[in-house]
C-alpha positions as CSV (number, residue, x, y, z in Angstrom):
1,X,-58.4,17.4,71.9
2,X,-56.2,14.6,70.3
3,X,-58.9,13.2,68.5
4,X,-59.8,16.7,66.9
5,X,-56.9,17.3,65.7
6,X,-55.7,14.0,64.5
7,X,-59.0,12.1,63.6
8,X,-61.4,15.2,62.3
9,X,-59.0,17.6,61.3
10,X,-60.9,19.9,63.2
11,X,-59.3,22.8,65.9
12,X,-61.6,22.6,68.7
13,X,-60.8,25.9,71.0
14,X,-62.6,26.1,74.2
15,X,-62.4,30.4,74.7
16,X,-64.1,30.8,71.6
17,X,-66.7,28.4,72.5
18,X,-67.9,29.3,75.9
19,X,-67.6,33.0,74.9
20,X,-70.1,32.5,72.0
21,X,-72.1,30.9,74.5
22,X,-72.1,33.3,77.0
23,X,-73.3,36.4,74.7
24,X,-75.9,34.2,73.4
25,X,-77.1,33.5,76.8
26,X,-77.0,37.1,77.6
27,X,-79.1,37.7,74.6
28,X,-81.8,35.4,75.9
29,X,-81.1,33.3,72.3
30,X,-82.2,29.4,72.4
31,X,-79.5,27.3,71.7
32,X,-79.3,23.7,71.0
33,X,-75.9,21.9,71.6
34,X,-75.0,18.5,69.7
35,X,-72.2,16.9,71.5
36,X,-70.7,13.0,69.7
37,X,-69.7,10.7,72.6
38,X,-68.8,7.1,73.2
39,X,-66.2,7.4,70.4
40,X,-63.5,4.4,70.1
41,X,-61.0,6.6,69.2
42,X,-61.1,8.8,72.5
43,X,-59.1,8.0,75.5
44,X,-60.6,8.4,79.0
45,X,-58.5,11.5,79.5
46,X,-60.3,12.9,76.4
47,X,-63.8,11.7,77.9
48,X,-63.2,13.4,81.1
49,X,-61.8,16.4,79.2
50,X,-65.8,16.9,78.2
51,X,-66.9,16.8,81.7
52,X,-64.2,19.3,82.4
53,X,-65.4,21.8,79.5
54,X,-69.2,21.5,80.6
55,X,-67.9,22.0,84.1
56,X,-66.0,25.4,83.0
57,X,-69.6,26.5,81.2
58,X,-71.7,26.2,84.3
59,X,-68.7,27.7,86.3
60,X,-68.6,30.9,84.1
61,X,-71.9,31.2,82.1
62,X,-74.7,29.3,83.2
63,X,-74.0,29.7,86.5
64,X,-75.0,33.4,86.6
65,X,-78.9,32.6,86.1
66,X,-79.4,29.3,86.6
67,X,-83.3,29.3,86.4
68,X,-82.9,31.2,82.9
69,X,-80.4,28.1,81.6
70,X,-83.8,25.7,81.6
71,X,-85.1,27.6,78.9
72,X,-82.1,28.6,76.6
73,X,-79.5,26.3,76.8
74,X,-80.0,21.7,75.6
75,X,-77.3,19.6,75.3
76,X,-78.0,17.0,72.5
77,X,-76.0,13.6,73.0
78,X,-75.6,11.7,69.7
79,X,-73.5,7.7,69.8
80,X,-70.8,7.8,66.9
81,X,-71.7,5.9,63.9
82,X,-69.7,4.5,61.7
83,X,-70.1,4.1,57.9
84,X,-68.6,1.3,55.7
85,X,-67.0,3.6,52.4
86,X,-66.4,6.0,54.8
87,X,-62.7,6.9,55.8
88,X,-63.6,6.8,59.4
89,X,-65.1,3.2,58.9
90,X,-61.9,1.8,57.2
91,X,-59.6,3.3,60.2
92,X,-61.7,1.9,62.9
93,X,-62.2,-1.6,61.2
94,X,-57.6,-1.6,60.6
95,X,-57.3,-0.4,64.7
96,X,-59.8,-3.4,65.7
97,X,-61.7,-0.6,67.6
98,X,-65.1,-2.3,65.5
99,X,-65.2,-6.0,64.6
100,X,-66.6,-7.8,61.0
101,X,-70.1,-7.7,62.5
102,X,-70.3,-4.2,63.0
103,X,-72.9,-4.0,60.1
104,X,-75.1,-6.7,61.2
105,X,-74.8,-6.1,64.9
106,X,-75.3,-2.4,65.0
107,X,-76.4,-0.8,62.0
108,X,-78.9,-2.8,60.8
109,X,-79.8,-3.1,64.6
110,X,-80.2,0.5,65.1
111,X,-78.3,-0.2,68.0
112,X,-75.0,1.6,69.6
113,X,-71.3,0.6,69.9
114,X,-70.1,-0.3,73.0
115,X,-67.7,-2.3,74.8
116,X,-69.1,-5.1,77.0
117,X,-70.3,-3.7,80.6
118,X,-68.9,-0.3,79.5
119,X,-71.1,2.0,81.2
120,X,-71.5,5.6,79.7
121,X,-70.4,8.5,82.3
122,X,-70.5,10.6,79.0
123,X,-74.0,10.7,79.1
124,X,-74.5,10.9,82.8
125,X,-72.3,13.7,82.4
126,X,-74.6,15.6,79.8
127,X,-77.6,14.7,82.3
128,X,-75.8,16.2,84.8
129,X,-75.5,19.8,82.9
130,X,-78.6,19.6,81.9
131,X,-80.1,19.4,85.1
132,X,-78.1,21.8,86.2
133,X,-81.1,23.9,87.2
134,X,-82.0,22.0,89.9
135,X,-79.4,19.6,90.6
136,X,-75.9,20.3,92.1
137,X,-74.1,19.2,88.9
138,X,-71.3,21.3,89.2
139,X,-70.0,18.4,92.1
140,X,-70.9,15.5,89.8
141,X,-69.2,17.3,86.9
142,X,-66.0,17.9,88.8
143,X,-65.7,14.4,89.6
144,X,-66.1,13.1,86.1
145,X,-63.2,15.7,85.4
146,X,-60.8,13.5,86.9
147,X,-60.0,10.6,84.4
148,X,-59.3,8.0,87.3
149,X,-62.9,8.3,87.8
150,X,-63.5,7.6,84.3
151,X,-61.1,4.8,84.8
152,X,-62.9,3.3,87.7
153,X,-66.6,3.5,86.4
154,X,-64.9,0.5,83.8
155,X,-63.0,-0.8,86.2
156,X,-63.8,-4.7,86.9
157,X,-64.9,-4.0,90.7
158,X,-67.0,-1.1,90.3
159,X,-68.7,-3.1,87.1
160,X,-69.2,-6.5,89.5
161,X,-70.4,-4.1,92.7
162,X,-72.7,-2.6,89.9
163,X,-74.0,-5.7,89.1
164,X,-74.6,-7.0,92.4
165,X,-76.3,-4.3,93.3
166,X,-78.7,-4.3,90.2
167,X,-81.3,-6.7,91.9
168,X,-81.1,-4.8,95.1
169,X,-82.3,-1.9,93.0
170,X,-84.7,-3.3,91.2
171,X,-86.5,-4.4,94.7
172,X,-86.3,-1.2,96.0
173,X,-88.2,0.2,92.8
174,X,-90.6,-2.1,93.9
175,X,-90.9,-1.1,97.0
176,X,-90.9,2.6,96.5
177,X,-92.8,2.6,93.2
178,X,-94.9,-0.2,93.4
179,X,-94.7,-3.2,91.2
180,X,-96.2,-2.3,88.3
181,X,-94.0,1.5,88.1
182,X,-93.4,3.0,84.9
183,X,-90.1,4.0,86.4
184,X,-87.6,1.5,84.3
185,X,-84.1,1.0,85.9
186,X,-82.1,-1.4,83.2
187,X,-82.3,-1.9,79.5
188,X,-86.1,-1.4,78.1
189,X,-88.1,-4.2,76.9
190,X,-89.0,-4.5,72.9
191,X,-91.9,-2.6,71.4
192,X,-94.1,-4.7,70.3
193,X,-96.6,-4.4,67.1
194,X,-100.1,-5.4,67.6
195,X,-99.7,-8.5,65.6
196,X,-98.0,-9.6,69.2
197,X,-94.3,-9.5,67.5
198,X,-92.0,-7.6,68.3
199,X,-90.2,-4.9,66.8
């Protein structure tokens, strides 16, 4: 909640939150929630903090009807972005969090900020919940709560066994799948125009 108070200015209270939730799930009301990750300004205690608070709204709302949360309740993940002008730009550009080629690099890329190899448990934690229907997220959830699991998903080892294990993978896709799968495990390949260039 650091990065509320400090960065946005904003008082971010849980309570209120999950109780609004809850009556509108009670009321059968569809609700759409946008959440902002892979922010430079967050620590990993703050990332696993958002594990923790979508833990606590299975636990004690969505929990009760768990077949009725696939048709009221989306979480929307949206990447930070940052703007040159902006006040947010400037303070990430004097704390080194973004370099000189932000601009050229991401923007103009459409593309995302993100530190080398940095793999993004905040989105596997949003998948998690919103699979919750089905899946036993509640165990996933609870160990991205802990912030040394945060702290070992970008750890050097478990980034080289995830690496060495990429290939593997990819042959066992193959194997299961077939090798022509639409199943994609990896970065997606460029869209292509039908001029042959790509995109």
């Amino acid at each position: 909640q650091w990065t509320n108070h400090v960065i946005y200015k904003r008082n971010f209270n849980p309570k209120i939150i999950k109780a609004r939730l809850d009556y509108l799930f009670k009321k059968k009301i569809y609700v759409v929630i946008d959440l902002i990750s892979l922010n430079p300004f967050e620590s990993d205690r703050e990332r696993s903090e958002t594990a923790s608070f979508l833990f606590d709204l299975l636990n004690e709302v969505y929990y009760k009807d768990r077949k009725a949360m696939k048709k009221y309740v989306y979480l929307l993940d949206h990447k930070l972005i940052f703007y040159p002008g902006t006040q947010m730009y400037e303070l990430a550009v004097e704390k080194n969090m973004i370099g000189n080629n932000y601009i050229q690099e991401v923007l103009f890329r459409r593309d995302r900020w993100r530190k080398k190899w940095e793999i993004d448990a905040e989105l596997l934690a949003i998948s998690a919940f919103n699979n919750a229907y089905w899946f036993p997220s509640k165990v996933l959830l609870k160990l991205l709560s802990n912030v040394s699991v945060f702290r070992l998903l970008n750890s050097y080892i478990f980034r080289r066994l995830l690496s060495l294990l990429y290939l593997p993978l990819m042959d066992l896709r193959k194997l299961i799948f077939g090798p022509y799968s639409s199943i994609v495990i990896g970065p997606p390949s460029p869209i292509k125009s039908s001029r042959g260039k790509s995109l």
